[in-house]
C-alpha positions in Angstrom: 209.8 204.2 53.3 207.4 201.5 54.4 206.1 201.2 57.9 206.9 198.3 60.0 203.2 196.8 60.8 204.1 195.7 64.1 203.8 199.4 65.7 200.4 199.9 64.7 199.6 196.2 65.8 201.8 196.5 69.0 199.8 199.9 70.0 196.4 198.4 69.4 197.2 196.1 72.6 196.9 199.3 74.8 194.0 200.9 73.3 191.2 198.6 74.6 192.5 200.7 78.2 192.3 204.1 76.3 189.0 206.6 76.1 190.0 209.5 76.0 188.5 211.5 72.8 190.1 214.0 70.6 189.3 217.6 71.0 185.6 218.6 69.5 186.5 222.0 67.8 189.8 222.9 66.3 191.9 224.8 68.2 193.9 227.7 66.4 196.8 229.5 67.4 197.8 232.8 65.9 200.6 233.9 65.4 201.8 238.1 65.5 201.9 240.4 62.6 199.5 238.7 60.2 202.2 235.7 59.4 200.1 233.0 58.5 203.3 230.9 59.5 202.4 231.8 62.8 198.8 230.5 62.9 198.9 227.1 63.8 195.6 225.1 64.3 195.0 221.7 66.4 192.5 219.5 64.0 189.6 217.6 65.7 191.6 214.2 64.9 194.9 215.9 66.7 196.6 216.7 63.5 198.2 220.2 63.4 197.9 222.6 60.2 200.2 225.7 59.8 198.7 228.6 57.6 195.6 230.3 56.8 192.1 227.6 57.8 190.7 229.7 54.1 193.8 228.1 51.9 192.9 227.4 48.4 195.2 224.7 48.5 195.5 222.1 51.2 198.5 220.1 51.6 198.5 217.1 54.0 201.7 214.9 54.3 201.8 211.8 56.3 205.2 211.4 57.9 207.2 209.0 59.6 210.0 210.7 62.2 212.3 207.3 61.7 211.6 208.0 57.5 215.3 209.0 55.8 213.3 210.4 53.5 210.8 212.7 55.6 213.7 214.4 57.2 215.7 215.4 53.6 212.0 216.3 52.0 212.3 218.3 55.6 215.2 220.2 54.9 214.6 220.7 51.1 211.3 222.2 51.1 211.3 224.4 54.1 211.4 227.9 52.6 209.8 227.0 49.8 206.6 225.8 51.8 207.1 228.5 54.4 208.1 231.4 52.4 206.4 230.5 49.1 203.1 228.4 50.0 202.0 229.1 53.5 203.2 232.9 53.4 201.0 233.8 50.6 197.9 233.1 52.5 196.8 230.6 49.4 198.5 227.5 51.2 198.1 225.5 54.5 200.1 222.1 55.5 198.8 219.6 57.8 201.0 217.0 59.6 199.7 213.5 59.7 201.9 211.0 62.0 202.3 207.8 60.1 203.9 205.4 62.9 206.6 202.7 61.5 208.4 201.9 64.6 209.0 202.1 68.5 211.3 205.1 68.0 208.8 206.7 65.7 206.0 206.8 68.8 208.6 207.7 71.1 209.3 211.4 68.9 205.7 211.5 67.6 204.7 211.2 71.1 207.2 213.7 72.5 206.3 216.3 69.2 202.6 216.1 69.7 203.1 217.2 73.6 203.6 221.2 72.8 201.0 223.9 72.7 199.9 223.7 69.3 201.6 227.1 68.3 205.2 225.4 69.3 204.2 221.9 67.0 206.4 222.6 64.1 208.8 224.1 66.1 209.7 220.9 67.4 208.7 218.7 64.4 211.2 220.8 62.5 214.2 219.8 65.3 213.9 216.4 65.6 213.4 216.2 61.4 216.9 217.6 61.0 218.8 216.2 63.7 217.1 213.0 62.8 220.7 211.5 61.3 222.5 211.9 64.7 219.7 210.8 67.1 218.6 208.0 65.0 222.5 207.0 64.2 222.9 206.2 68.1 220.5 203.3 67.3 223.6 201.3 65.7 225.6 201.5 68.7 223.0 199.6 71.1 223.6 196.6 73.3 220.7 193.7 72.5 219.9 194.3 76.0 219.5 198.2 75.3 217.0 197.0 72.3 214.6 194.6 74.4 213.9 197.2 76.8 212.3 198.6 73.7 209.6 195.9 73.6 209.5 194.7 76.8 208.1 195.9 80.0 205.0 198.6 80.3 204.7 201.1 77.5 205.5 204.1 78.9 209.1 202.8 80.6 209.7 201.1 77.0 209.0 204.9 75.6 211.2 206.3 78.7 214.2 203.5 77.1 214.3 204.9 74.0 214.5 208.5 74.8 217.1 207.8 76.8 219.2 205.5 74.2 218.6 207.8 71.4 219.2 210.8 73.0 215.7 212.3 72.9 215.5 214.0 75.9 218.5 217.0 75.1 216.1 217.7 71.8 212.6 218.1 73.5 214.6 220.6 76.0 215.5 222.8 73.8 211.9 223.4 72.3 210.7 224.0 75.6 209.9 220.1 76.9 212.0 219.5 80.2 212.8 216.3 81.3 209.6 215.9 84.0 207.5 217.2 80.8 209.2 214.4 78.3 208.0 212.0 80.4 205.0 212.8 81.1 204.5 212.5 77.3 206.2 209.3 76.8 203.4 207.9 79.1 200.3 209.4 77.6 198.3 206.6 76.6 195.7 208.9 75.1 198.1 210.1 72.7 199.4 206.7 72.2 195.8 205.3 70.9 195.8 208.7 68.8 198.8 208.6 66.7 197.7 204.8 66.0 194.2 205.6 65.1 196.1 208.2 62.5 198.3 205.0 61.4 195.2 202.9 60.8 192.9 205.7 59.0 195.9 206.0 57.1 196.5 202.6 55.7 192.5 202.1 55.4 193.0 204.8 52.5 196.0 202.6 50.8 199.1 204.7 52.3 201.8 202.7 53.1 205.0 204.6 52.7 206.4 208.4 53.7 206.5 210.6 52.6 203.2 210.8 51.1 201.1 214.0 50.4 197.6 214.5 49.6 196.4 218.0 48.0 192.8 218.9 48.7 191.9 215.4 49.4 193.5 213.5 46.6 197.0 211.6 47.7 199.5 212.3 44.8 200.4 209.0 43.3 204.6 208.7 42.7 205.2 212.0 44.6 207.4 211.8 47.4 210.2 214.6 47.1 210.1 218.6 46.8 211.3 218.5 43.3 208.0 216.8 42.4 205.5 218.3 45.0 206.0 222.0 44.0 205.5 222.0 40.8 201.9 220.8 42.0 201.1 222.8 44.3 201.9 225.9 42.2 199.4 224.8 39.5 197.0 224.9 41.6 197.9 228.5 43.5 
């Protein structure tokens, strides 16, 4: 799916306002019994990685919470990346946020607010419920839709939780309402996922799903069906 250029260009209005840096060291999580599901690490550019920091093979996919397409390649690989790649110890995945519209900060901003351990926790639940949450959008007033671009950015952020029903989903991986919005007004983050956005299309990415194994983005891949067979090559 292809981004909508006005979020990255729409963000960058904020960011002269925003300084706050990225953490300095990555920050890992571990999870209990030796899963290597369960170790999750925070990357110096804020990008989260599930599975062992060692992995022969590293995949990275740049994803878009607004992207049909993220949320089936969501639902289709699961066990196979969980089970299969990351399990085995010879696998990571890394999470790049690849903003295309309003609603896409809104979740990306709302997903990135956990402890790293809980990240794809909550990725994973706003992925598959992303038909029904998203769907609301076609019942909206025009009025409902300019509170989306109108106004200071963290109420505009507040709107669409509210309108698309964001708030019942971030409760339910552990963000309460007080937390949500606490989120939806981090600036920091804001500038973050947009710097991601921007590296991002530097390197010639312009739709999502994309994926990129050990450094090299995989030209014409974009579903499960094509990506494992590459990644078990290279196991």
């Amino acid at each position: 799916m292809k981004p909508i250029a006005a979020i990255a260009a729409a963000a960058l209005l904020i960011a002269p306002a925003l300084n706050a840096a990225p953490p300095k060291k990555p920050v890992v999580t571990q999870g209990g019994g030796g899963n290597w599901n369960g170790m999750v690490q925070l990357t110096p550019a804020g990008t989260h990685v599930v599975g062992n920091p060692a992995a022969k093979v590293k995949l990275v996919e740049y994803v878009s919470y607004t992207c049909p397409h993220c949320a089936h390649f969501e639902e289709e690989s699961a066990s196979g990346l969980q089970l299969f790649f990351v399990n085995s110890g010879q696998g990571s995945v890394e999470i790049r946020n690849f903003l295309r519209d309003p609603a896409d900060l809104a979740v990306a901003l709302l997903t990135n607010c956990v402890a790293p351990r809980r990240f794809f926790v909550i990725h994973s639940a706003f992925m598959r419920q992303q038909k029904q949450w998203l769907g609301r959008a076609q019942g909206l007033s025009q009025a409902q839709i300019k509170r989306w671009y109108e106004g200071p950015q963290p109420a505009r952020m507040r709107a669409i939780a509210s309108d698309l029903g964001l708030y019942p989903i971030a409760q339910s991986s552990g963000v309460d309402r007080t937390a949500a919005d606490r989120c939806l007004a981090n600036e920091a983050m804001m500038k973050r996922l947009t710097d991601l956005t921007l590296a991002a299309d530097k390197t010639g990415i312009d739709s999502t799903p994309t994926f990129a194994i050990n450094g090299t983005v995989l030209i014409g891949t974009h579903d499960w069906s094509t990506l494992e067979p590459q990644l078990k090559v290279r196991m």
